[in-house]
MIRO-734232 format. One record per residue (C-alpha): residue in three letters; x negated, y negated, z. Coordinates in nm, 2 decimals, padded with zeros to 4 digits. Layout:
<rs>
aa | u | v | w
ALA | X | Y | Z
...
</rs>
This chain:
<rs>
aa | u | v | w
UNK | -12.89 | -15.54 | 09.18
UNK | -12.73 | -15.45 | 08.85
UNK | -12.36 | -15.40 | 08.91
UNK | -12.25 | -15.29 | 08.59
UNK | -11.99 | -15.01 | 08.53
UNK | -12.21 | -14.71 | 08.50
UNK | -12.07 | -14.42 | 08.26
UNK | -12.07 | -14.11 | 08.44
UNK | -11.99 | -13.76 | 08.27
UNK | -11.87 | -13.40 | 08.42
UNK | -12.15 | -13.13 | 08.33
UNK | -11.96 | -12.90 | 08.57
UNK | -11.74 | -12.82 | 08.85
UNK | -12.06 | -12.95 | 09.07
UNK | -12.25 | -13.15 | 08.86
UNK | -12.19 | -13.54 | 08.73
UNK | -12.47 | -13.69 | 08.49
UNK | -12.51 | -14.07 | 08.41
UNK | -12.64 | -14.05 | 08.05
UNK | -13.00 | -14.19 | 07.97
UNK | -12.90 | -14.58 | 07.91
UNK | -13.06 | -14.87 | 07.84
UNK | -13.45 | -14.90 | 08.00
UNK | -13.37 | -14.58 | 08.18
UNK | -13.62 | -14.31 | 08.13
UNK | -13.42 | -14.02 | 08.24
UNK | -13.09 | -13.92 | 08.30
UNK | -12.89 | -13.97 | 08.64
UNK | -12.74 | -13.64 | 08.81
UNK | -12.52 | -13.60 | 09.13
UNK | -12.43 | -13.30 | 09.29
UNK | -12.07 | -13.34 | 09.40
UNK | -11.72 | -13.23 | 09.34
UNK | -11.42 | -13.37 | 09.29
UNK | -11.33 | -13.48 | 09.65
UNK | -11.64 | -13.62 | 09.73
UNK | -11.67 | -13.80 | 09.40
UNK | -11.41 | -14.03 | 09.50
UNK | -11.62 | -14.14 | 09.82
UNK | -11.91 | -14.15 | 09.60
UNK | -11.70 | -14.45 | 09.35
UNK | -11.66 | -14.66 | 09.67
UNK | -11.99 | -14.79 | 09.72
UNK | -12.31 | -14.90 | 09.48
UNK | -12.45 | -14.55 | 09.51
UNK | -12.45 | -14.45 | 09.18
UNK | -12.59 | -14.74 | 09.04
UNK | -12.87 | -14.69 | 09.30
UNK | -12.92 | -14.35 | 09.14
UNK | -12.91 | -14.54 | 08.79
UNK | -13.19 | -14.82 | 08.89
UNK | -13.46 | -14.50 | 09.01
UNK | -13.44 | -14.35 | 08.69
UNK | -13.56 | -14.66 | 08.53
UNK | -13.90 | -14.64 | 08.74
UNK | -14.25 | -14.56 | 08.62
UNK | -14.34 | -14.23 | 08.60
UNK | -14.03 | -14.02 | 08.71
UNK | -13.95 | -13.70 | 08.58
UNK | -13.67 | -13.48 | 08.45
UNK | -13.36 | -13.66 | 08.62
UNK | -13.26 | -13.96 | 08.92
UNK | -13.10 | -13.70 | 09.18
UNK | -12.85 | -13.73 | 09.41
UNK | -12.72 | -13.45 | 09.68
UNK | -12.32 | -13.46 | 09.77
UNK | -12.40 | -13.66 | 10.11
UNK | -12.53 | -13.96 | 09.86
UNK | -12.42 | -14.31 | 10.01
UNK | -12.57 | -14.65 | 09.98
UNK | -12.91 | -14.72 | 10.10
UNK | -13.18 | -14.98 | 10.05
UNK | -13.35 | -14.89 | 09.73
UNK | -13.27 | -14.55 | 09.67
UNK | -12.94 | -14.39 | 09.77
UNK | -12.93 | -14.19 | 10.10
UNK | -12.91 | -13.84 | 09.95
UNK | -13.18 | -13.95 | 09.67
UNK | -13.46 | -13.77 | 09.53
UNK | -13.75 | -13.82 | 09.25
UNK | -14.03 | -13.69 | 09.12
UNK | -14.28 | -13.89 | 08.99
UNK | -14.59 | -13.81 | 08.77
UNK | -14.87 | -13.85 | 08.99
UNK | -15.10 | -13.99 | 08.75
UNK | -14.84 | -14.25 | 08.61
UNK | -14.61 | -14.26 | 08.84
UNK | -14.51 | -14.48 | 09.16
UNK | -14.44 | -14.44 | 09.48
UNK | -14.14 | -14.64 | 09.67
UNK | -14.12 | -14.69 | 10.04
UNK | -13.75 | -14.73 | 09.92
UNK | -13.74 | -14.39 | 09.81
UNK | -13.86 | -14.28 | 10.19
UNK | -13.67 | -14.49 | 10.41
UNK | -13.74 | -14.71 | 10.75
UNK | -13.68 | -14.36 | 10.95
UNK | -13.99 | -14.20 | 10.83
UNK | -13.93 | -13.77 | 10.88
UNK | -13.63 | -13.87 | 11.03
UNK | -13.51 | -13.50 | 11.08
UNK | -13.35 | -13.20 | 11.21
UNK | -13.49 | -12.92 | 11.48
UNK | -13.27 | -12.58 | 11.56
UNK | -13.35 | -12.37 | 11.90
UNK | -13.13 | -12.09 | 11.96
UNK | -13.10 | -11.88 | 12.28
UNK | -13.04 | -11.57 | 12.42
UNK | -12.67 | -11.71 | 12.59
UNK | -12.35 | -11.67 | 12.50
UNK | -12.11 | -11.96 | 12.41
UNK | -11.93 | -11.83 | 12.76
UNK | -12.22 | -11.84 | 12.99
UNK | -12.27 | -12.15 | 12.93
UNK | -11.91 | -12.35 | 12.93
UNK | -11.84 | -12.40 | 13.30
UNK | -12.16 | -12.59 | 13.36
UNK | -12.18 | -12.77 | 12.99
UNK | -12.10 | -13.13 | 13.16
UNK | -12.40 | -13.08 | 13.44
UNK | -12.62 | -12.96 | 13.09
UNK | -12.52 | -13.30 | 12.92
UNK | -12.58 | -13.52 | 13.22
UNK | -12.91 | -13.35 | 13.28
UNK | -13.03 | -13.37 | 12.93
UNK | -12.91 | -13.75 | 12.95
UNK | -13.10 | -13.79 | 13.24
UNK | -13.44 | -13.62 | 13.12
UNK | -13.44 | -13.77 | 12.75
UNK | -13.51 | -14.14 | 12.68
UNK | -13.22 | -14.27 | 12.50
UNK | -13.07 | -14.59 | 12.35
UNK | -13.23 | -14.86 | 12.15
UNK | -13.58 | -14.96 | 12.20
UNK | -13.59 | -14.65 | 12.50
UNK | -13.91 | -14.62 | 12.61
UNK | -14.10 | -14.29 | 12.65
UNK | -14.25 | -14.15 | 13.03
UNK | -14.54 | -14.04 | 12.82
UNK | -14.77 | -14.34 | 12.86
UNK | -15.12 | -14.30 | 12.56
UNK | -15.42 | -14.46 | 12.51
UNK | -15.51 | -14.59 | 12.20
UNK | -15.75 | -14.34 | 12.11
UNK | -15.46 | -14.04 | 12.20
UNK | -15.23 | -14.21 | 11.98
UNK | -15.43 | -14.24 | 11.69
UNK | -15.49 | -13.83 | 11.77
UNK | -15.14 | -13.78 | 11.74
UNK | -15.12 | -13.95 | 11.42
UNK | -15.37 | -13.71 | 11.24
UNK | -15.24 | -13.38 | 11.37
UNK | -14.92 | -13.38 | 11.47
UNK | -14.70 | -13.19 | 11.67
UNK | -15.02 | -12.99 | 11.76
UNK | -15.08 | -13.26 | 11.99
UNK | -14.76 | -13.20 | 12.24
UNK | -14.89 | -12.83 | 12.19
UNK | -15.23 | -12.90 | 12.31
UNK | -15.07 | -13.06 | 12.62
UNK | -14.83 | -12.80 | 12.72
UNK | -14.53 | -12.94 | 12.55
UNK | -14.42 | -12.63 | 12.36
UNK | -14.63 | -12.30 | 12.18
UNK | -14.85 | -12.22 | 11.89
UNK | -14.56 | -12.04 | 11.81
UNK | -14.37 | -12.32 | 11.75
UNK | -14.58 | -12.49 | 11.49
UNK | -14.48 | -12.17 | 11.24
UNK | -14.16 | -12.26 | 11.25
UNK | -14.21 | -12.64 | 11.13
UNK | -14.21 | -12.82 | 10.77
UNK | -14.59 | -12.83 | 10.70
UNK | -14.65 | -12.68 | 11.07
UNK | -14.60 | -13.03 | 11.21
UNK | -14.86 | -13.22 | 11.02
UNK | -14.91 | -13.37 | 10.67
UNK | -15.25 | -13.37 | 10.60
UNK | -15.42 | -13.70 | 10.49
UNK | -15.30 | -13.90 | 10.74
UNK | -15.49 | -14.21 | 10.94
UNK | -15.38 | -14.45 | 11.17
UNK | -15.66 | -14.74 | 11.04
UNK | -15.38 | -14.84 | 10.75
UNK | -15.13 | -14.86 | 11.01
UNK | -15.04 | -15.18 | 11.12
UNK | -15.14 | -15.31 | 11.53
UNK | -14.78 | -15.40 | 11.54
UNK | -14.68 | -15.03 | 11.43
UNK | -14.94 | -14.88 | 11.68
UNK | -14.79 | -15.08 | 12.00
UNK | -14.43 | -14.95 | 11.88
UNK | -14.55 | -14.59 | 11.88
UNK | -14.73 | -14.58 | 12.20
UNK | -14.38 | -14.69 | 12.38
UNK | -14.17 | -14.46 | 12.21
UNK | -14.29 | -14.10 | 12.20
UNK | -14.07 | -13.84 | 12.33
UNK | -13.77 | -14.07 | 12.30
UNK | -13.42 | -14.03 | 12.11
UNK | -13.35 | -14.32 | 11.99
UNK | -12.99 | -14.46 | 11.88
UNK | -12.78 | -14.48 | 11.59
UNK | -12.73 | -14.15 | 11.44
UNK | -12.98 | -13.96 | 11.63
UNK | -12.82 | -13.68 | 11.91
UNK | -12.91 | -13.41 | 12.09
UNK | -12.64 | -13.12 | 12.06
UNK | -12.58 | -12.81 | 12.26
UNK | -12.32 | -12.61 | 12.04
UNK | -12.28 | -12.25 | 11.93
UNK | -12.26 | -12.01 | 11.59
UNK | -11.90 | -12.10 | 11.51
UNK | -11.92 | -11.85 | 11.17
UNK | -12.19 | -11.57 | 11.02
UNK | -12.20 | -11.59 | 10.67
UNK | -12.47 | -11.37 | 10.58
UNK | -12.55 | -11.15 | 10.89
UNK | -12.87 | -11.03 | 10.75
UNK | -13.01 | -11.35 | 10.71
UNK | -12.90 | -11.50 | 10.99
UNK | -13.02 | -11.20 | 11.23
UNK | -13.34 | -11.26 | 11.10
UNK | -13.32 | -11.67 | 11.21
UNK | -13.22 | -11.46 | 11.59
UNK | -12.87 | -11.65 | 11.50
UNK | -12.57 | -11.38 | 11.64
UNK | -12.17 | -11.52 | 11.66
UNK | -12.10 | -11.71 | 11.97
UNK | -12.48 | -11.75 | 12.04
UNK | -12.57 | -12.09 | 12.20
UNK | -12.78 | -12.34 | 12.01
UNK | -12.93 | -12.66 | 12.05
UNK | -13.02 | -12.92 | 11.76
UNK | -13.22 | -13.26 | 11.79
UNK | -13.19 | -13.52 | 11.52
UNK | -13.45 | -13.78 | 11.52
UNK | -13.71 | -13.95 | 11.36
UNK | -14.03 | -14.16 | 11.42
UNK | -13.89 | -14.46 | 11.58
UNK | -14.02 | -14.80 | 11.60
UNK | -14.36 | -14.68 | 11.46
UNK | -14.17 | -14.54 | 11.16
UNK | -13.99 | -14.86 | 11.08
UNK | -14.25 | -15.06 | 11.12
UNK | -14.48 | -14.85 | 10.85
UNK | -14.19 | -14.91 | 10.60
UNK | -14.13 | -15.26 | 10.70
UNK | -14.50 | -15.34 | 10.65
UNK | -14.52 | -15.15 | 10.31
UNK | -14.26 | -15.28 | 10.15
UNK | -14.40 | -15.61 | 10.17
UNK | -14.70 | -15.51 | 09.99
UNK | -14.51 | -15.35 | 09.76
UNK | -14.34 | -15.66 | 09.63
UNK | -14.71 | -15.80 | 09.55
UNK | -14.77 | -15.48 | 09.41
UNK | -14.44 | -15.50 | 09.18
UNK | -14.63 | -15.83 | 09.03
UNK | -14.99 | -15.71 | 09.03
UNK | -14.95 | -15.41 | 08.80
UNK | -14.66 | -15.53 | 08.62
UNK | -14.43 | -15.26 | 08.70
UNK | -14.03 | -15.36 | 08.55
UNK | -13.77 | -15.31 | 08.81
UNK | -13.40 | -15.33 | 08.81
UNK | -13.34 | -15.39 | 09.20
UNK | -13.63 | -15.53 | 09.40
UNK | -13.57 | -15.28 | 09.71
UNK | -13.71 | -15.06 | 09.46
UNK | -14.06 | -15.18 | 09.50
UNK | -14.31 | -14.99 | 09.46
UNK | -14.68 | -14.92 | 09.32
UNK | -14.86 | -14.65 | 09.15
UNK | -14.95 | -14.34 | 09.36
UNK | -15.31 | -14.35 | 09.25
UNK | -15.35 | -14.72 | 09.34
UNK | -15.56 | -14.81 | 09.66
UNK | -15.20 | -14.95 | 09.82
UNK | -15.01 | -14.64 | 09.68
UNK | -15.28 | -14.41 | 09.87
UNK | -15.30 | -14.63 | 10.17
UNK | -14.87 | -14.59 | 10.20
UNK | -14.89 | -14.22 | 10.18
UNK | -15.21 | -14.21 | 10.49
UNK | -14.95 | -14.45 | 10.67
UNK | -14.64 | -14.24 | 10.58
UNK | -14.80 | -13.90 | 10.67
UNK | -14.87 | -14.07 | 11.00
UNK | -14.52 | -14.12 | 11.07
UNK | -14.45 | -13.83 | 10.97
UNK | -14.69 | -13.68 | 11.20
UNK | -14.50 | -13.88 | 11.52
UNK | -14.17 | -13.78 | 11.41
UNK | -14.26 | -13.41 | 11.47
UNK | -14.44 | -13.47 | 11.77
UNK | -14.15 | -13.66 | 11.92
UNK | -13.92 | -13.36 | 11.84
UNK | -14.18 | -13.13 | 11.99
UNK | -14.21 | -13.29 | 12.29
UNK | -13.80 | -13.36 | 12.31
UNK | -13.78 | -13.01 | 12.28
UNK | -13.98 | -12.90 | 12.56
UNK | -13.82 | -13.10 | 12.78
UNK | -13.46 | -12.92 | 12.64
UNK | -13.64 | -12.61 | 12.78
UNK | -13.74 | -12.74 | 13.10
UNK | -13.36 | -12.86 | 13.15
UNK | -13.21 | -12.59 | 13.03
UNK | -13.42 | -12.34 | 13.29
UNK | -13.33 | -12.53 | 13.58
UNK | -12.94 | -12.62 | 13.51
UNK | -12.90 | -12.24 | 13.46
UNK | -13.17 | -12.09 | 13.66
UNK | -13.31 | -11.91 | 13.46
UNK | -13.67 | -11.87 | 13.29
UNK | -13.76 | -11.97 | 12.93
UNK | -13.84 | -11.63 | 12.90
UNK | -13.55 | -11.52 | 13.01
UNK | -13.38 | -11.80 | 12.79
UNK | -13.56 | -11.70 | 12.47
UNK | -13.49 | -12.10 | 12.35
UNK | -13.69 | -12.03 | 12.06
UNK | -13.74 | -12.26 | 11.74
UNK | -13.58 | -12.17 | 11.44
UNK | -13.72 | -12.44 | 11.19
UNK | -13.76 | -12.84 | 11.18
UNK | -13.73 | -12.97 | 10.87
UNK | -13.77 | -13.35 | 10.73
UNK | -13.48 | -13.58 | 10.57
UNK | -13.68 | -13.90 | 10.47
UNK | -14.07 | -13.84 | 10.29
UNK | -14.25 | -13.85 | 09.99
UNK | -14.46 | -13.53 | 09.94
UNK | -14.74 | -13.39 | 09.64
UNK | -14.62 | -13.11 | 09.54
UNK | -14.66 | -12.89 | 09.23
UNK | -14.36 | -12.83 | 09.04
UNK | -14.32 | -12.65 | 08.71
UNK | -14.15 | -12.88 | 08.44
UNK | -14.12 | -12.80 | 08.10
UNK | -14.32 | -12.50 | 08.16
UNK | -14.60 | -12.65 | 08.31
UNK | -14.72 | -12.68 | 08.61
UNK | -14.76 | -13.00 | 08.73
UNK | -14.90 | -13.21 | 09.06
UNK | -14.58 | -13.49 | 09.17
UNK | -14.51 | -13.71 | 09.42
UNK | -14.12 | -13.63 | 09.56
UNK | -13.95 | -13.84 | 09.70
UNK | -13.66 | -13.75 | 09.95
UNK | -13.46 | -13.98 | 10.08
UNK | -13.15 | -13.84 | 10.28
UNK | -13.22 | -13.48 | 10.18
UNK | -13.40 | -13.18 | 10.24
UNK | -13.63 | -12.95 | 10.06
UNK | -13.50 | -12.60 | 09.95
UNK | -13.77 | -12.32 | 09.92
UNK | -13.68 | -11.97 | 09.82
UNK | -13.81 | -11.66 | 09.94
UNK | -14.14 | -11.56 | 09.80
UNK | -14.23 | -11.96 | 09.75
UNK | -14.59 | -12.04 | 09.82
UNK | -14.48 | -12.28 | 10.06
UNK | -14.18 | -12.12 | 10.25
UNK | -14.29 | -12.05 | 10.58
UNK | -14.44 | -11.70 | 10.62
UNK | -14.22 | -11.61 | 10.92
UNK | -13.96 | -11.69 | 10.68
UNK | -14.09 | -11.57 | 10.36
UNK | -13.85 | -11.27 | 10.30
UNK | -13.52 | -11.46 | 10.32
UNK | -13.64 | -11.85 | 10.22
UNK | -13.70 | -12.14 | 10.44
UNK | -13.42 | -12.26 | 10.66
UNK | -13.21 | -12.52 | 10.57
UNK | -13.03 | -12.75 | 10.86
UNK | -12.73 | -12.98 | 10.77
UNK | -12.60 | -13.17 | 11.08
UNK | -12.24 | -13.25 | 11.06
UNK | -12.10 | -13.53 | 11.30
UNK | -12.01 | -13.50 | 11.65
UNK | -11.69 | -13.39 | 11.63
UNK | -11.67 | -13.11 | 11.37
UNK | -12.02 | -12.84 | 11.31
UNK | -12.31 | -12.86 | 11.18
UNK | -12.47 | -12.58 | 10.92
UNK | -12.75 | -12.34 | 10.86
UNK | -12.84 | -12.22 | 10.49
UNK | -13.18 | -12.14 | 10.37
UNK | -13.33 | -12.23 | 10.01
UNK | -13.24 | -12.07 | 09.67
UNK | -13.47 | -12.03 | 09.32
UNK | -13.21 | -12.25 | 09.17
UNK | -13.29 | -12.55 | 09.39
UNK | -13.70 | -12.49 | 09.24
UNK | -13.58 | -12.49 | 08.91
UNK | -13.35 | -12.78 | 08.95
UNK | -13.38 | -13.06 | 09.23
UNK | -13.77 | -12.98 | 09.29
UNK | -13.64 | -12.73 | 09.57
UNK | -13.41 | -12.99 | 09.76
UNK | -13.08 | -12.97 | 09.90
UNK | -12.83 | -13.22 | 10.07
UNK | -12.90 | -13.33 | 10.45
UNK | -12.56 | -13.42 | 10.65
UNK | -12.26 | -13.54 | 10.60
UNK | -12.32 | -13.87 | 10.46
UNK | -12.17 | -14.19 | 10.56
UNK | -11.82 | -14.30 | 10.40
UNK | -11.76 | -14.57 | 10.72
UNK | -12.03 | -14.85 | 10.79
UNK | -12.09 | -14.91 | 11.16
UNK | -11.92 | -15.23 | 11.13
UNK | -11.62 | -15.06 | 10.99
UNK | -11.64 | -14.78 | 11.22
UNK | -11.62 | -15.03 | 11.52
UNK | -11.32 | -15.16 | 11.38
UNK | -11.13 | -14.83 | 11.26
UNK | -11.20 | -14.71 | 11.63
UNK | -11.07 | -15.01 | 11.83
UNK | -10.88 | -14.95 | 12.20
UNK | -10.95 | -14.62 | 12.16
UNK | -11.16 | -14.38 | 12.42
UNK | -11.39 | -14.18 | 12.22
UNK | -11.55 | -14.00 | 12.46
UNK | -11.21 | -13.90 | 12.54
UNK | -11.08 | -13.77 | 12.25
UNK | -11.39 | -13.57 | 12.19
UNK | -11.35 | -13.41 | 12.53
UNK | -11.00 | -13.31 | 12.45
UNK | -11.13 | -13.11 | 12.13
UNK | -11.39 | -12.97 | 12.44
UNK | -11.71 | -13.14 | 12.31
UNK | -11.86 | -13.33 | 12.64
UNK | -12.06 | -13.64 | 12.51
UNK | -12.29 | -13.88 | 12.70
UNK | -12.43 | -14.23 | 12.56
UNK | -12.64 | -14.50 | 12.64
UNK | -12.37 | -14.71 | 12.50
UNK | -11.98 | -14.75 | 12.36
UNK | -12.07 | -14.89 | 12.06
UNK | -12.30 | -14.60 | 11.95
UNK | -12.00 | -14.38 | 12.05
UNK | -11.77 | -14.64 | 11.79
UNK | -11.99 | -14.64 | 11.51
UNK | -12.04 | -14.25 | 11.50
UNK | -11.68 | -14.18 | 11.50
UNK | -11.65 | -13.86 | 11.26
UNK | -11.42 | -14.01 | 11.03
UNK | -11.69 | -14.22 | 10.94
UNK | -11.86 | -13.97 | 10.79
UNK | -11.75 | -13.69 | 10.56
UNK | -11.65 | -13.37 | 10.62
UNK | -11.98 | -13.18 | 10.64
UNK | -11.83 | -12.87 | 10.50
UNK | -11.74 | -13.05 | 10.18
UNK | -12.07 | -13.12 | 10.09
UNK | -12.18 | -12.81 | 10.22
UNK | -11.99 | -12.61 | 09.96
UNK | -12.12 | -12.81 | 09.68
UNK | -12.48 | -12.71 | 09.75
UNK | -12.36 | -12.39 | 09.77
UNK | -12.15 | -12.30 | 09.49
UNK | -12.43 | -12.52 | 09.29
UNK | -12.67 | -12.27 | 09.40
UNK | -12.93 | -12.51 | 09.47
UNK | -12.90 | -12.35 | 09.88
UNK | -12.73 | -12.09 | 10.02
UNK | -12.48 | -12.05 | 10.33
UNK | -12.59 | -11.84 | 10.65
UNK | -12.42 | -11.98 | 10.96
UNK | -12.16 | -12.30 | 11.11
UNK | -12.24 | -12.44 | 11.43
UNK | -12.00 | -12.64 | 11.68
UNK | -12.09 | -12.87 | 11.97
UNK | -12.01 | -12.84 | 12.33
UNK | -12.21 | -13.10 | 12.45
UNK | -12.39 | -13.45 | 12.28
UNK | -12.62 | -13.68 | 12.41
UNK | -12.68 | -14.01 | 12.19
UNK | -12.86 | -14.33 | 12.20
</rs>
C-alpha cells in the first residue's frame, strides 16, 4: 500500500476532502469532526479512502462515514459508486461479513418490568442462541433447502414458522436481493452455511436487551412504536462462515481478474473486476446469496428472542407485541439508480461499514415507513447506547443515501486484550447495570468499549451533516456475545 502523506482539507465543520491527486479519478471525502479526526490520523484509513478513488469507474467522490477505520481494501465506513457499465466491483469494498447487520424489535414492556428478571433473560437467551466461534446451528438442512434459502431469503424462516409476513415489510429489500444462486457458490461455502444458520457468531456480533434511553423526535419515533423507557432488543450479525468464505473465494479470482483486464491498482486488497464481466456477475449472484443467509439467520435468531422472551416473562407474543422495527445491512454492494449530475444513472454501491439512508417519499423506503424515511440503526458498544435515526434527502443527494453504521473501532483486538488486562469485565459492566454473558473472556477483552469510539460522536456528525437524522438512544440491560 501507498503510505504517503495524504493532503487533507476542511470543507466544513463536518466535512474533510483529500483533493483529486495523482491517478485519482475523484476526490476523497470524510464525514467527521474534529474529535474524531484525530482517531481517523492514527491508522491508514484515509489513505484507504485515497486508493478507491483511483479505481475504474467510480463516481463523484471515495466516501467515508465518521466510524471509518482500517479495513482490508476499503476502509470500514467506506462507500463507492461505480458506473455500472465501466466500472468495477471489489469484494474489498463488501467485506468477509457479507450483510453483516443490525435488526431492532421493540415491545410493549417497560424498562421496569423487566429489570428484576434481566439476568434469567440473559442466561436464557445464552442458552437458546448458538454462540461463539464456529457455533453450530440446531437447524440441521439439506442440500436442496439450503440452496432455497439462498434464493429467497428470510422468506424461508417465514415459510417455516420462524417469524411473520409481517416481518419481511420491515427488512432492507424484504429479506432478499434478487439475482442470487447458490451454483457460483463454492462446496466449501455451502458446508459452512448448512452448520451455521440461526447462530450468533463471535467477535463483534451480540444480542442486546436495552431500552429508549432518549426521544428526539417523538413523532417519528411513535410511528417506529418507540415510547421512553420502552424495552428493546437488537441483534447484530452477519452471514457467518458462508459469508466469509464467498469473499475469501472471490477475492482470489479477483486478483486474476486485476491481470486479465488490466485494471491499475494502488493496493492489491483492492482487487476487483468489472461489474459487467462474467466474474463481476458471478460475485454479485454469490454476494446476494450471502446476503440472503444473513437475513435469514437474523430472522430465525429473532424468533427464537420471542419464544424466550414469552416464557421468561410468561407472557404471549401477542401480549408482548415484540414487533420488528427494521433490519438493515452494513457490508453489500447494491445496483441502484442514483441521480448524478442531473442524470439518472444505474451504479453498483458499495457499502462497507455503513448503511444506506433513504428519505421519505424515496422509491425504495419501505412503504410502512414511507412518511417519515427508512430507519436507520447505529449500534454503539456494550457499555454505552446504541441509536435510532432514519434517512434524510441530503444523504440522496450526497453519499448515494448512506449514513455511518457504529461506532468504529479505535482499539484492535490485540490492543484491546492488552489495555483490559487483570481486569473483570463482566464485572465492571454489571456495576454500570448491564448483565453480559459470553461464550468466552477474550470476546469480553477485545470488545471493551474504549476500544471503540463513542457512538454519540459519530452520531452527531451524521446528524448535523444532514446526511440522517436523530429519533431515539437506546441503552443495554442485558448482552449476549460469541
Amino acid at each position: 500500500m501507498n503510505e504517503k502523506k495524504i493532503e487533507i482539507r476542511r470543507i466544513d465543520d463536518y466535512r474533510w476532502e483529500i483533493p483529486k491527486q495523482g491517478k485519482m479519478r475523484v476526490p476523497g471525502k470524510i464525514f467527521a469532526d474534529d474529535t474524531l479526526m484525530k482517531d481517523i490520523h492514527h491508522d491508514q484509513s484515509m489513505q484507504q479512502v485515497a486508493n478507491v478513488a483511483h479505481m475504474p469507474g467510480i463516481l463523484v467522490a471515495s466516501l467515508a462515514m465518521p466510524d471509518i477505520h482500517w479495513g482490508y481494501g476499503f476502509a470500514i465506513g467506506g462507500v463507492a459508486a461505480m458506473d455500472i457499465e465501466h466500472g468495477v466491483i471489489s469484494p474489498g469494498g463488501v467485506g468477509y461479513d457479507i450483510n453483516c447487520g443490525v435488526r431492532l424489535l421493540r415491545t410493549a414492556l417497560l424498562k421496569d418490568e423487566i429489570l428484576p428478571k434481566i439476568r434469567e433473560l440473559v442466561g436464557a437467551l445464552y442458552n437458546a442462541i448458538p454462540t461463539g466461534v464456529g457455533s453450530e446451528s440446531t437447524l440441521k438442512l439439506s442440500i436442496a433447502e439450503e440452496k432455497r434459502l439462498l434464493q429467497i431469503g428470510a422468506k424461508w424462516a417465514v415459510e417455516r414458522g420462524f417469524g411473520t409476513e409481517a416481518d419481511l415489510d420491515r427488512i432492507e429489500e424484504n429479506g432478499c436481493l434478487p439475482g442470487a444462486n447458490p451454483e457460483v457458490v463454492s462446496q466449501r461455502a455451502l458446508e459452512r452455511g448448512r452448520q451455521q444458520i440461526g447462530t450468533l457468531g463471535s467477535g463483534n456480533h451480540f444480542l442486546e436487551v436495552g431500552y429508549v434511553d432518549e426521544v428526539y423526535d417523538e413523532k417519528i419515533a411513535g410511528a417506529m412504536g418507540l415510547r421512553k423507557d420502552g424495552v428493546t432488543v437488537i441483534i447484530h450479525t452477519g452471514s457467518r462462515g458462508f459469508g466469509y468464505q464467498v469473499c475469501d473465494d472471490y477475492l482470489k479470482i479477483m486478483m486474476e481478474c486485476v491481470k486479465k483486464y488490466e485494471i491499475e491498482l494502488p493496493d492489491r486488497q483492492l482487487a476487483c473486476t468489472p461489474v459487467q464481466s462474467k466474474e463481476g456477475k458471478n460475485y454479485l449472484a454469490a454476494m446476494s446469496a450471502a446476503a440472503n443467509y444473513a437475513w435469514t439467520n437474523r430472522q430465525t435468531i429473532m424468533h427464537w428472542t420471542r419464544e424466550v422472551f414469552s416464557k421468561v416473562l410468561n407472557a404471549s407474543p401477542d401480549a408482548l407485541q415484540m414487533n420488528l422495527i427494521y433490519d438493515v445491512c452494513h457490508n453489500i454492494a447494491k445496483i441502484e439508480d442514483h441521480i448524478i449530475e442531473g442524470k439518472m444513472r444505474k451504479v453498483c454501491v458499495h457499502r462497507k461499514g455503513a448503511t444506506r439512508a433513504l428519505p421519505p417519499g424515496h422509491p425504495d423506503t419501505p412503504g410502512v415507513y414511507k412518511n417519515i424515511g427508512q430507519p436507520v440503526l447505529i449500534p454503539g458498544d456494550m457499555g454505552r447506547y446504541s441509536y435510532v435515526l432514519v434517512g434524510t434527502e441530503q444523504a440522496i443527494k450526497e453519499t448515494f443515501g448512506s449514513t455511518c453504521h457504529g461506532a468504529g473501532r479505535v482499539l484492535s483486538r490485540k490492543q484491546a486484550v492488552k489495555a483490559s488486562k487483570g481486569r473483570a469485565i463482566h464485572r465492571e459492566l454489571e456495576d454500570k447495570g448491564i448483565i453480559v454473558q459470553s461464550h468466552g473472556r477474550r470476546t469480553l477483552l477485545e470488545e471493551i468499549p474504549e476500544a471503540y469510539k463513542d457512538v454519540q460522536d459519530v452520531v452527531d456528525v451524521v446528524h448535523k451533516a444532514g446526511i440522517s437524522k436523530k429519533v431515539a438512544r437506546l441503552k443495554p440491560v442485558g448482552v449476549i456475545k460469541g
